[in-house]
N, C-alpha and C positions, 0 to 999 in steps of 0.2 A: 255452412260448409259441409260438404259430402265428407262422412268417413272413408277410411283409407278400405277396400274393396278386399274379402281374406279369400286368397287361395290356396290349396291342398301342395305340399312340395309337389305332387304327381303332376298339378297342371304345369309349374314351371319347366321341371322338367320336360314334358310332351313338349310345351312349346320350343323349349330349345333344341332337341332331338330333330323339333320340324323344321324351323328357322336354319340350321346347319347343314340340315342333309340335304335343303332344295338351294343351299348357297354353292355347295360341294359339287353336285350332281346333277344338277337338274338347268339346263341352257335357256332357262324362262329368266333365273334369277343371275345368272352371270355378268351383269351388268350392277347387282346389286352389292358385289362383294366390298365394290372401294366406299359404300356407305356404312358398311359394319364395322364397330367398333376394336371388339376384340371379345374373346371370352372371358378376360376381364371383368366385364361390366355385368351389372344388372342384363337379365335376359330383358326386363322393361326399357330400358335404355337400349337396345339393341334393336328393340322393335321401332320404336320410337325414331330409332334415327334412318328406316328404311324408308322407302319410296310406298306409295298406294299401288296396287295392283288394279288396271281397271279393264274393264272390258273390251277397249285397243288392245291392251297386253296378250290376254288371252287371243286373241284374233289372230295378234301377229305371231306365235309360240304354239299354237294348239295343232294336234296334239301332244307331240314328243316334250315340249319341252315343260312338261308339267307330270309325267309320267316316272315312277319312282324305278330305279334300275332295280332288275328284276322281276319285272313286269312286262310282257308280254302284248301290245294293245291288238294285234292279228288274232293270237289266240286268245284273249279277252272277249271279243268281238264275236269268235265263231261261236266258243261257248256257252256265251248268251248271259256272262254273269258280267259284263258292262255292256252298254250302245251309248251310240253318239245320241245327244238331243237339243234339239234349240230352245232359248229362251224365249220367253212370249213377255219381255216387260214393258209395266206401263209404256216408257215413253222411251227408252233405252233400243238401240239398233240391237236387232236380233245375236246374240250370240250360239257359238257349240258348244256345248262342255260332254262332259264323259257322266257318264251316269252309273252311278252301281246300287242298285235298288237295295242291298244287304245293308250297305252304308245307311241309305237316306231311312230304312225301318227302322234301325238302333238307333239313329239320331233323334227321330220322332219319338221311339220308348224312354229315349230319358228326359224330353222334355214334356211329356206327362206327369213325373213326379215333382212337375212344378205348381199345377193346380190340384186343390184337394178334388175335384170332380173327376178331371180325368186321372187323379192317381185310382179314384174309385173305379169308375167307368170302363176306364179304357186296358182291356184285356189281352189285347190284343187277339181276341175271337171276336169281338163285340159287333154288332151289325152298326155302321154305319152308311147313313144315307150323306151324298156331296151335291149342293146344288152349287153349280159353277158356269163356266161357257166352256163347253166341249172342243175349245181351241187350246185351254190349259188345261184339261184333265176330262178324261169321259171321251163317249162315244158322238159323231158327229151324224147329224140325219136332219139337215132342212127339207128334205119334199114330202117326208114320209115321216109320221110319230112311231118309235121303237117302241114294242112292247115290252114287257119289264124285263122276260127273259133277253133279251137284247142289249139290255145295260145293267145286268148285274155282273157281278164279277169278284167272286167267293165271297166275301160278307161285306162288301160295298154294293151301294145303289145311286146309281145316278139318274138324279132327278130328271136333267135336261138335257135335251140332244139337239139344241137349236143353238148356233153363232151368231142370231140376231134376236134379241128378246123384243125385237117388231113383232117375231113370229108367236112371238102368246099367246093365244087367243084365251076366253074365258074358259073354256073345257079344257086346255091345255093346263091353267094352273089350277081348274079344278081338279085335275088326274093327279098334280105333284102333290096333290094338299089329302088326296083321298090315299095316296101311296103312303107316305107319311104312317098315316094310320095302321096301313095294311104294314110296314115293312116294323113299324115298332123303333126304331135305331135307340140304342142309347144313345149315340152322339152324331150331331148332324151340324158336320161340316159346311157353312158357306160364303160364297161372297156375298160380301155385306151388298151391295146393291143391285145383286139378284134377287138377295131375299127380302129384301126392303119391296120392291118392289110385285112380290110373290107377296107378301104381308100387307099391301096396299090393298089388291086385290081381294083377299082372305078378311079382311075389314072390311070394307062396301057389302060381302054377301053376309056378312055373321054368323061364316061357314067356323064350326068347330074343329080344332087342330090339336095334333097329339104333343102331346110334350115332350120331349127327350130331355134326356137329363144332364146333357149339356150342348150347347150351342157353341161352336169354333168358328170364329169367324175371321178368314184368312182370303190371300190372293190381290186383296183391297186395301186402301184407308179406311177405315171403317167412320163415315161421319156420324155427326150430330145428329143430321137425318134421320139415316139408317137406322141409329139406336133408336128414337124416340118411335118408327114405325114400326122395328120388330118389337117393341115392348108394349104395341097396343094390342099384338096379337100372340104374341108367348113370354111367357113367366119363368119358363128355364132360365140357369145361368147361364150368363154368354162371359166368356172369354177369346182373346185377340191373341192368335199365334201369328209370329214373325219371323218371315229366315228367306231364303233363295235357293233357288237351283244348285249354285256351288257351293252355299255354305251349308246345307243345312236346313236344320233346326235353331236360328240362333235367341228368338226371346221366347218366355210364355207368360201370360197372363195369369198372374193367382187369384185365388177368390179375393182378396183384400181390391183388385183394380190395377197393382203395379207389374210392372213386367221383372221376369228374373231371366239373367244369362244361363244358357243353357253350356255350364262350366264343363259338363263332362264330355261335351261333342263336340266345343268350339273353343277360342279365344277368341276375345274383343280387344282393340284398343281404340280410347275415348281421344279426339281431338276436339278441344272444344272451338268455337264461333269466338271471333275478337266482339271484345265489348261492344253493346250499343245491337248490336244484328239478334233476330227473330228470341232476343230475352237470356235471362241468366241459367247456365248450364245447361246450354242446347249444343250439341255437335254432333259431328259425322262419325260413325262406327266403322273400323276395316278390323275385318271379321277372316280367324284361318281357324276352319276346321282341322280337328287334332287327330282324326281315325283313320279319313278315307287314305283306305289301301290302293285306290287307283290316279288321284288326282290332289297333285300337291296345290293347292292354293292359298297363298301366302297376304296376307296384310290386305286383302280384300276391299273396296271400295263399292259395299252393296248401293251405296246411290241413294242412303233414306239420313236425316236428322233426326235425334232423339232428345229427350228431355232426361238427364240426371235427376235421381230421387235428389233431394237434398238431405235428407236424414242418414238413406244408408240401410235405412232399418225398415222393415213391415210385418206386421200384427200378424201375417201368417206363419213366423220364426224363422224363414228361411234367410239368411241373410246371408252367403258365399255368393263372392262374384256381384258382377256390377248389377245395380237396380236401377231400373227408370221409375219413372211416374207417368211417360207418353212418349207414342211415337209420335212426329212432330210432321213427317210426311216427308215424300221422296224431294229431292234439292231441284227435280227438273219440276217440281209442281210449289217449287218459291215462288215469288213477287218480290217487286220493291215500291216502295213509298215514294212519293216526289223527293225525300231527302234522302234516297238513297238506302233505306234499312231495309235490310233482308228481312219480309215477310214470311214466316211458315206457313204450309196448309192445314198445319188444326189451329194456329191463333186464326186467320179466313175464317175457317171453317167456325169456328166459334162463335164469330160475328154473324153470318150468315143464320149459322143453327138461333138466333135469337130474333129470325122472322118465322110470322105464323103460315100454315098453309101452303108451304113449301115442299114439294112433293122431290123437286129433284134440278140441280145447280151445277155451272161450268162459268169460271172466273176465266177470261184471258186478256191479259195486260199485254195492249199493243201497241205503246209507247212508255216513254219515260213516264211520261202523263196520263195517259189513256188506260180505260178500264172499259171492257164489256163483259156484262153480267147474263149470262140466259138461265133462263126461268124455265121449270114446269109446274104449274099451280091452277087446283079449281076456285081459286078465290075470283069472286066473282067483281072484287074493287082492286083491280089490274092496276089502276093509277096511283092509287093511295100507296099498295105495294113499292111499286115503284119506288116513289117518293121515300118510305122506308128504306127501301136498299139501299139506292142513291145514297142516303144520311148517313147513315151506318156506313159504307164503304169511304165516305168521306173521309168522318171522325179517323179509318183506319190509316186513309191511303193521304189524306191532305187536303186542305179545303180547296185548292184549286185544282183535285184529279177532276178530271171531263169521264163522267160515269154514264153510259150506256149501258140500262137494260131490256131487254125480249124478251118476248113470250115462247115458249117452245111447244107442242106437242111434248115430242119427248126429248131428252137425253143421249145420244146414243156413244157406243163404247168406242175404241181406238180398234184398227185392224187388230189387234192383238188380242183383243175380246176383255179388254179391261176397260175399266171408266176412268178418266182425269179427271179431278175436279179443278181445277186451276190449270196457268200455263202461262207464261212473257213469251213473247214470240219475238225476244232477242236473248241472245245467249247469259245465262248469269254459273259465273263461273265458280265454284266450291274452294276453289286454290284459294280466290281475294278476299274469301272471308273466313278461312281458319289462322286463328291466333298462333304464328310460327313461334313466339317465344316460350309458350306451356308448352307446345312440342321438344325445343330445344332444352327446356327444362326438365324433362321425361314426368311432366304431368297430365 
């Protein structure tokens, strides 16, 4: 059993100051009032008995009704110290939220003092190099290669400026990998299956790469894959940062492997999964940041399942506010089993990660019963694979799933410039499988 999670009076307090003032003021949550208890109660108990905030909400409300009085969004806007921005998530319909880059820096500086690396590293002067798809961050140039003055941008460096990593070629990742060297980074931010993919390549030439002294690896799930390819070709630490557009900064990855809440930018609250579904203390997180001055967002329903430490506790000492032991993967990249169990994407991904020669995978369940598996792999006994997969997705999914898998070339990402690894291509809904009575119990 998870210990009970210690927080500072100051978070409670934020939290209820927050919870109040967007109940009071704010025409997002006016619908919420007749679920709130009273002041009364536990501020836990109050959270607990509100509604998920999901990205309909914001849709139908945005902007005013998330905007704190005495705020200004015309003269925010002119100023230049908010803009509007859209989300690019995996598999999630685009949303707007309000941006205020002052917010999302500070939220980023406190959860650095969640790993001993980037407590070290990250100076906030620090050069960092970001390899990503310039549809979520960075400058965009499919016809033409930017030279470096072209994608710097005061102590960042962006590796890529292509929205299709078709567009690769071998001197293109020969350039990232020579940059690398030339730019030095202490920390080099990336998505895991850009870099995975940048690391494939960097392995086949036994081209030499610089090391930084820590690797963040964000925007993605980060697989099995992934890791076992960047670690053929770099020996930094990597650590996995977690958060969204609206919230934040909300997990980091410490040196010890577990993720810590980042208690001083945000609040969490845990619902967990009814018995029997994707394993013991797994659930959904609705996440409200505690600072932003321009954008009330409340009980947040970031859209990902996580795995509860079970002890509470980790060798790194930090132990305020909730602790995982994994992200478990976003709920639209589930599955189900012929009996009906909520599948996660890192139990998948787990099974998957234990074939050899797998360069790069997409899972899409297209019936109750139906599984297609695509493959990109230079193994040269395509059938034998096969036949592996096939087995293994069996044992997972039931001996009578009907498993189909391909061969691919490649992989390629979602408009959005991210990659799925999984997908049902029927609805599975998050509501049928959280456990309402530990909610109504303010557990």
């Amino acid at each position: 059993m998870q210990k009970m999670c210690c927080f500072s009076p100051e978070y409670y307090e934020r939290s209820r100051n927050i919870l109040e003032n967007a109940l009071k003021d704010l025409s997002a949550y006016k619908s919420w009032q007749a679920f709130d208890p009273g002041p009364r109660y536990h501020i836990d108990t109050r959270y607990a008995s509100m509604p998920a905030l999901t990205k309909k909400d914001i849709r139908e409300h945005f902007p005013d009704g998330f905007v704190p009085s005495g705020k200004d969004i015309k003269q925010g806007l002119e100023s230049g110290e908010i803009e509007f921005v859209k989300t690019s998530g995996t598999c999630d319909v685009s949303v707007t939220n309000i941006w205020n880059q002052k917010w999302w820096d500070e939220s980023e500086r406190l959860s650095w003092k969640l790993n001993s690396h980037s407590a070290r590293l990250a100076t906030g002067t620090h050069n960092e190099a970001i390899l990503a798809n310039p549809i979520n961050v960075g400058f965009i140039s499919n016809d033409a290669d930017l030279p470096v003055g072209k994608r710097r941008l005061v102590r960042f460096l962006y590796l890529n400026e292509k929205t299709d990593p078709a567009l690769w070629t071998p001197a293109f990742m020969d350039r990232m990998t020579d940059e690398l060297g030339e730019f030095k980074p202490a920390v080099f931010e990336a998505n895991p299956s850009l870099l995975a993919k940048l690391c494939r390549h960097i392995a086949e030439r036994s081209k030499p790469v610089f090391q930084p002294g820590l690797i963040v690896l964000t925007y993605e799930y980060p697989s099995v894959l992934h890791y076992r390819q960047i670690r053929r070709v770099f020996g930094s630490p990597i650590a996995s940062s977690y958060g969204s557009t609206e919230t934040g900064y909300v997990f980091m990855q410490c040196e010890e492997g577990k993720f810590h809440q980042n208690s001083e930018s945000c609040r969490i609250d845990f619902q967990a999964l009814k018995p029997g579904h994707g394993g013991h203390g797994i659930g959904r997180i609705l996440v409200t940041p505690l600072s932003n001055p321009w954008y009330r967002i409340i009980h947040f329903d970031v859209g990902d399942l996580v795995r509860l430490d079970e002890s509470g506790d980790c060798p790194c000492g930090r132990n305020s506010g909730i602790i995982l032991s994994a992200i478990e993967g976003r709920m639209t990249t589930a599955t189900l089993t012929l009996a009906g169990r909520l599948v996660t994407l890192r139990e998948l991904d787990n099974i998957i990660g234990g074939l050899s020669g797998v360069d790069e995978y997409r899972l899409e369940q297209t019936g109750k019963d139906s599984y297609d598996l695509f493959i990109v792999s230079q193994r040269n006994d395509k059938n034998a694979l096969a036949g592996e997969a096939s087995n293994l997705l069996k044992k997972l999914y039931g001996d009578g799933a009907k498993i189909s898998v391909s061969y691919e070339n490649a992989i390629f990402p979602e408009s959005t410039g991210k990659y799925r690894l999984a997908k049902a291509d029927f609805p599975i809904n998050v509501e049928d499988y959280i456990d309402k009575d530990c909610i109504s119990e303010g557990k």
